[in-house]
C-alpha positions in Angstrom: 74.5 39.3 48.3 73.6 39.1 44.6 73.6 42.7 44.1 77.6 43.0 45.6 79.9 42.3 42.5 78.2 45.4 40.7 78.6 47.5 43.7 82.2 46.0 43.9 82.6 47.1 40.8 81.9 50.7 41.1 84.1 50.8 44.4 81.6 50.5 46.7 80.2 48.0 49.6 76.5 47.9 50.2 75.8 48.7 54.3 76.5 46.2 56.3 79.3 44.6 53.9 82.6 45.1 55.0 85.5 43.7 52.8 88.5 42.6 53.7 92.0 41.8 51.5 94.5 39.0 52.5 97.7 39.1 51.1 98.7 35.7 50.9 102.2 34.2 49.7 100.0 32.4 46.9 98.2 35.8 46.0 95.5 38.6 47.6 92.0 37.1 48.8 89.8 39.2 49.1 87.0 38.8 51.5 83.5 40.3 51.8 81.6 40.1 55.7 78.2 40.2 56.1 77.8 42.4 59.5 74.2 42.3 59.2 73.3 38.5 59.3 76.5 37.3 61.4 77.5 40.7 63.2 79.4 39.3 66.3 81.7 36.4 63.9 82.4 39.4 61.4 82.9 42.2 64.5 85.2 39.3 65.8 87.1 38.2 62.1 87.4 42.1 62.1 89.1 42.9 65.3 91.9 40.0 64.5 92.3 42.1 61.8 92.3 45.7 63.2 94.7 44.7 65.3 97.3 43.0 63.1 96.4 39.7 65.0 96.1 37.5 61.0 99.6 39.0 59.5 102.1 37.0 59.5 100.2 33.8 60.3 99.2 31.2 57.7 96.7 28.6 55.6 97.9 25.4 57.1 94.9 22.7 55.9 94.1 21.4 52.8 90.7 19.5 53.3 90.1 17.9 50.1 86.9 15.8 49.3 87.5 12.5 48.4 85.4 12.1 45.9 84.7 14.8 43.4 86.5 18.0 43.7 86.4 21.0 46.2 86.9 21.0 50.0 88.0 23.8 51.8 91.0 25.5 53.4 91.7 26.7 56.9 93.7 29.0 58.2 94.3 32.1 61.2 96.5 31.9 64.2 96.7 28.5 65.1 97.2 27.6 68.4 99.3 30.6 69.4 98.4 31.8 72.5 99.9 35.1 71.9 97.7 36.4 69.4 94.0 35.0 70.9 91.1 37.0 71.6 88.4 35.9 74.1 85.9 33.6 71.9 82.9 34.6 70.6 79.3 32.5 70.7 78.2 30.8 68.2 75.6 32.3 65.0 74.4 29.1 63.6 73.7 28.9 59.9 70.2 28.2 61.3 69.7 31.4 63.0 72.0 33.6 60.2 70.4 31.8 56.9 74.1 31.7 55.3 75.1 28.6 53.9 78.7 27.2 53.4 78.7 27.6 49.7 81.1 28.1 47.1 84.0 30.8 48.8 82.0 31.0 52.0 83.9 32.2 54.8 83.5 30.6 58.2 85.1 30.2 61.7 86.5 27.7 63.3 86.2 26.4 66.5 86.3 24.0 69.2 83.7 21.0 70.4 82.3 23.6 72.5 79.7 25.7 70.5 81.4 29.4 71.6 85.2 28.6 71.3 85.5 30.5 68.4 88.4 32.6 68.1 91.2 33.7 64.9 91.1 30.5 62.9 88.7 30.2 59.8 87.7 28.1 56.9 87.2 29.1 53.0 84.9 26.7 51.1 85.6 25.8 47.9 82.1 24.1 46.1 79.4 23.5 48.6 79.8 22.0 52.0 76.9 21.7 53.4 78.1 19.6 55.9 79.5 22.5 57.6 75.8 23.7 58.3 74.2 23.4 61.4 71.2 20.8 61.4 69.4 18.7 63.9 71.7 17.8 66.8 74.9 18.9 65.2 75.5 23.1 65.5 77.6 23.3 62.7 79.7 26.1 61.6 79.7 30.2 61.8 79.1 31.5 58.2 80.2 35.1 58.2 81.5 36.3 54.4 81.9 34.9 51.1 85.4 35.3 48.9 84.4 37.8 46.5 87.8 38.1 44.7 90.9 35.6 44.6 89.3 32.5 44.4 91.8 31.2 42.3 94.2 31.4 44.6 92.1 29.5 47.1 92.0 26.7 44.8 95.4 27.0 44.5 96.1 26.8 47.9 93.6 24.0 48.1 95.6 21.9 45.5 98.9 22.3 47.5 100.4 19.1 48.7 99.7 17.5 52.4 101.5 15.4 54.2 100.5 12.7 56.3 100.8 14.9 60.1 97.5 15.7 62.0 95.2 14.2 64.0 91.5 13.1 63.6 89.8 14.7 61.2 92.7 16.6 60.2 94.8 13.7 59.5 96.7 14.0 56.4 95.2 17.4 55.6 97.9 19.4 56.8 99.8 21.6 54.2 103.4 20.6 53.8 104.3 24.5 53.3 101.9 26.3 55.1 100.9 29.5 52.7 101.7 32.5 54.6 98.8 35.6 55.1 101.3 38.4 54.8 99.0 41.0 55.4 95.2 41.1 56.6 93.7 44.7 55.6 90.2 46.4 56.4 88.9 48.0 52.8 85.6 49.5 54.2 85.3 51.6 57.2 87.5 52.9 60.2 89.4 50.2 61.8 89.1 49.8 65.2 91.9 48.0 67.5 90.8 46.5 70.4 94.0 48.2 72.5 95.0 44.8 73.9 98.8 44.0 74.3 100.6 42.4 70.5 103.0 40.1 72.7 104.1 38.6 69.0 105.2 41.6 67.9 108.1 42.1 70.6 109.6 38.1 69.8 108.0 36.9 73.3 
């Protein structure tokens, strides 16, 4: 993806990339998918957002590393029921040859290997910890921030409050940052057709 800020630059997304804006509450993020390497975690990051499923939710972690700067944040749907999609399996950083680097865009998921659904991560410096490696699967690398990474940072530097459990303990954002809007910039959006329960207040 070295050749993509040029191309960004002259409006245009190589095949294969497909970009996506967040409108956060902290500022837009913008977002660029690599459907080529990691086409069923992008196909799946891209139906949340066909359908409407990422606006009005929120960035509700503040991982920060302990030593040095950097960390990552997470945010998506949560645990709300109402907006899931069926989960997708897993395409290991192995398998994809993406790496959690610097704005890298990833899913999260459960301690099952294919429970990923709408949440996600945005690194910010390297975590290669996040990478899959011998005996530990790691983590779906789909994208990597290609505008607005100040305003990760920012949202990375926002105060946490001792709530969570586990390895979220103490990384939870004391005012979760709001994704106002989630927009497709490339292509024809395609909604899956499935009920929007959220939208009706039930």
């Amino acid at each position: 993806m070295r050749f993509l800020p040029l191309l960004l630059l002259l409006g245009a997304a190589p095949p294969n990339i497909v970009r996506v804006r967040l409108d956060t509450a902290a500022g837009p993020i913008t977002v660029a998918l690599d459907a080529r390497r990691a086409p069923k975690t992008a196909a799946n990051f891209l139906r949340y957002v066909d359908d409407g499923r990422f606006d009005g939710v929120a960035f509700v972690r503040a991982a920060r590393r302990k030593a040095g700067p950097g960390g990552f944040i997470q945010g998506g749907i949560g645990m709300e029921a109402r907006r899931v999609l069926p989960p997708v399996p897993l395409e290991p950083t192995s398998r994809t040859g993406l790496r959690h680097i610097d704005g890298a865009i990833s899913m999260a998921r459960f301690e099952r290997e294919n429970s990923a659904t709408g949440n996600f991560s945005i690194s910010v410096g390297a975590n290669p910890g996040m990478d899959a490696r011998p005996g530990a699967p790691g983590y779906a690398v789909f994208g990597r921030v290609v505008a607005g990474m100040d305003v990760v940072k920012r949202i990375l530097a926002q105060p946490t409050g001792p709530g969570g459990s586990g390895a979220m303990k103490g990384q939870m954002l004391v005012r979760p940052v709001t994704i106002r809007r989630a927009v497709r910039l490339d292509g024809v959006a395609r909604p899956t057709g499935r009920p929007k329960p959220w939208t009706l207040g039930i």
